[in-house]
C-alpha positions as a Markdown table, in Angstrom:
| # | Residue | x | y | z |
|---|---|---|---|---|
| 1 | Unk | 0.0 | 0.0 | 0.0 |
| 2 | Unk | 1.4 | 3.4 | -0.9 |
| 3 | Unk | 0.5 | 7.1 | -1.7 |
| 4 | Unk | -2.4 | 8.0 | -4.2 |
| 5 | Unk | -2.7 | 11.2 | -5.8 |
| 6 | Unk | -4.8 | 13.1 | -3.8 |
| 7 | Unk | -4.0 | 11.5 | -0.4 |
| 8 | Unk | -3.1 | 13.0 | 2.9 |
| 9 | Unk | 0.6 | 12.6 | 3.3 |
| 10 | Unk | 2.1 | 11.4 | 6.5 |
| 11 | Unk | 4.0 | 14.4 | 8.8 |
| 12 | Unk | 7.3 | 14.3 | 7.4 |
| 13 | Unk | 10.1 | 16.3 | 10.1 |
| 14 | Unk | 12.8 | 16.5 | 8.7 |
| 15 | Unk | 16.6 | 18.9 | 8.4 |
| 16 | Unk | 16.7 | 21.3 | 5.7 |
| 17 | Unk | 20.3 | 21.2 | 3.7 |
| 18 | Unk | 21.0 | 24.5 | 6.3 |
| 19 | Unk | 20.0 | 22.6 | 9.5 |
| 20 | Unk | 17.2 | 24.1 | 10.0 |
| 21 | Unk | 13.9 | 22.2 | 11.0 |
| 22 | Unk | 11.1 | 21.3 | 8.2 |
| 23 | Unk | 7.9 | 19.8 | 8.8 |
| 24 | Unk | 5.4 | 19.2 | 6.1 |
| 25 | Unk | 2.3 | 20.1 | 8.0 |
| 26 | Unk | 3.9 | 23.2 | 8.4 |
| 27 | Unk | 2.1 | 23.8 | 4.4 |
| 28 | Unk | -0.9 | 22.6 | 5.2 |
| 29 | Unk | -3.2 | 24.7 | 3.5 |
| 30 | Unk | -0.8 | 25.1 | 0.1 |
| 31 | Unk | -0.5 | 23.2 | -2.6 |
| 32 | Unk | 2.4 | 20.5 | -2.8 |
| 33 | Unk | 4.0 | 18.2 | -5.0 |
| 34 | Unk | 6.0 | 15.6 | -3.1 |
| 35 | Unk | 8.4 | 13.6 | -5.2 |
| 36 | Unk | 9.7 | 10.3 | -3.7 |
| 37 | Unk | 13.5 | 8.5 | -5.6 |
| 38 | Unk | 15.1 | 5.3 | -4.6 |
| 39 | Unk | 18.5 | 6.2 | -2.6 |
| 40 | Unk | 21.4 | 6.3 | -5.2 |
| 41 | Unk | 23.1 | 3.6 | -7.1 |
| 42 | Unk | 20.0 | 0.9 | -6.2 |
| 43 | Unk | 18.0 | -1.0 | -8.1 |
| 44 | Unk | 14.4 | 0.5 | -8.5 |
């Protein structure tokens, strides 16, 4: 079972690239496009 367009994502916290503190629901409200990559150099 995954994501379907048009689903509520899951909270996502994460660290920007500066350190500094993200979390998704912090756009709630917005429109967003989340796009989802196998790590590097695997399969998939």
């Amino acid at each position: 079972m995954g994501l379907r367009s048009g689903d509520t994502a899951p909270e996502i916290d994460v660290g920007t690239d500066s350190g500094e503190p993200f979390r998704l629901s912090e756009l709630r409200g917005s429109k967003v496009v989340l796009f989802f990559y196998p790590k590097a150099d695997t399969p998939g």
